[in-house]
C-alpha positions in Angstrom: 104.9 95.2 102.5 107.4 94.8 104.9 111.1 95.3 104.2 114.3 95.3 106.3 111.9 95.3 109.1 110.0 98.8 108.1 106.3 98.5 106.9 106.1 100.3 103.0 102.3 100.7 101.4 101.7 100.7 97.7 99.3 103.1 96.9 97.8 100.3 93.9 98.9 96.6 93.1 97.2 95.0 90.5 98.2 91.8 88.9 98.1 91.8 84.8 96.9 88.2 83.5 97.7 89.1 80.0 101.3 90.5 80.5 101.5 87.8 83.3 103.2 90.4 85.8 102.4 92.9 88.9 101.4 96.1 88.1 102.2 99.4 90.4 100.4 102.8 90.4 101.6 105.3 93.0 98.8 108.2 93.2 99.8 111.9 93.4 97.5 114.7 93.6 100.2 117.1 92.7 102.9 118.0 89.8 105.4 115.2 89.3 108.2 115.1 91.6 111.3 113.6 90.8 111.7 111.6 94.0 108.7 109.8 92.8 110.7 107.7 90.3 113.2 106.2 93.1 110.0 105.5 95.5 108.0 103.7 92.7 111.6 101.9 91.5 112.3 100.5 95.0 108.4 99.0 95.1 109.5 97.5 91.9 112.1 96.0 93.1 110.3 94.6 96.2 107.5 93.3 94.5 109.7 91.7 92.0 112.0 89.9 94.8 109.1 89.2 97.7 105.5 88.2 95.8 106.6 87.6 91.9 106.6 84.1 91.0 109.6 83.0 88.7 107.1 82.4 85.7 105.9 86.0 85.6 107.4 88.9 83.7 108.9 91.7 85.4 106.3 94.2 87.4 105.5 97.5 85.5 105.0 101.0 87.5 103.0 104.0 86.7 102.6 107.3 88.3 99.7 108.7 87.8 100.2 113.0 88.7 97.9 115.6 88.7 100.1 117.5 86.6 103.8 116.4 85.2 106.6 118.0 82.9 108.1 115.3 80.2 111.4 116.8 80.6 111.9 115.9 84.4 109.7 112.7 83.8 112.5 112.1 80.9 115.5 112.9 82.8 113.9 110.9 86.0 113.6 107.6 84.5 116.1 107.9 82.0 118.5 105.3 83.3 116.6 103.7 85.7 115.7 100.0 84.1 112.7 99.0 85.2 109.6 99.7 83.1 107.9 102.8 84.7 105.7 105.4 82.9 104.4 109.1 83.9 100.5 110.4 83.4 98.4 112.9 84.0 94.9 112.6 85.1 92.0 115.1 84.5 88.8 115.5 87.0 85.5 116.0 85.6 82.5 117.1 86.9 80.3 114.9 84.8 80.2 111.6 83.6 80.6 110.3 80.1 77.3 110.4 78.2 78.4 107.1 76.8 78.5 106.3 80.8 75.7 107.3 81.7 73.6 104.4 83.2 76.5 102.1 83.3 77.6 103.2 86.4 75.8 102.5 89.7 74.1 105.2 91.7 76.0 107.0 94.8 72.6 105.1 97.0 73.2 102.1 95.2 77.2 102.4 96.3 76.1 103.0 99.6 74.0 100.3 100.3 76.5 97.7 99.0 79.3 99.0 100.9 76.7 99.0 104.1 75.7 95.3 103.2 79.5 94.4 103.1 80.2 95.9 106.6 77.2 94.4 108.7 
């Protein structure tokens, strides 16, 4: 996305049909950092004012961290007033059980993505 003439790249940008708006997720692979509330409000703002259509609701933003302490997620996004929310995410080693078999295979991923390029 391009604004005042400098490129900016969203890490995520999904659009909800139900909620009818954008959605935002900025990626860290560390502990929240407080700076990541302005970046992910001034995307907001941006996709709100350059791709949102007047019939859809505001765009929502989530950071998704490896780690994140509620008390400077609090505090970050306490006065800010778009709608933005902190997670965690875990890694695991195996899937699911329930997954199992629902998934396709790392080959099967592989020869997709090598149909798509030729």
């Amino acid at each position: 996305m391009n604004v005042g003439g400098d490129d900016y790249y969203l890490d995520l940008l999904f659009y909800n049909s139900k909620l009818r708006c954008y959605v935002v997720i900025e990626l860290k692979t560390g502990k929240f950092k407080l700076e990541y509330a302005g970046k992910l409000n001034f995307y907001l703002s941006a996709v709100d004012d350059l791709i949102k259509n007047d019939e859809d609701n505001s765009t929502i933003g989530i950071i998704l961290c490896k780690e994140k302490n509620m008390i400077v997620a609090e505090y970050s996004l306490k006065d800010i007033s778009k709608p933005i929310g902190v997670s965690e995410y875990k890694l695991c080693e195996d899937i699911p059980e329930d997954m199992v078999g629902t998934l396709p295979s790392i080959e099967e991923l592989e020869d997709k993505l090598e149909s798509i390029i030729e």
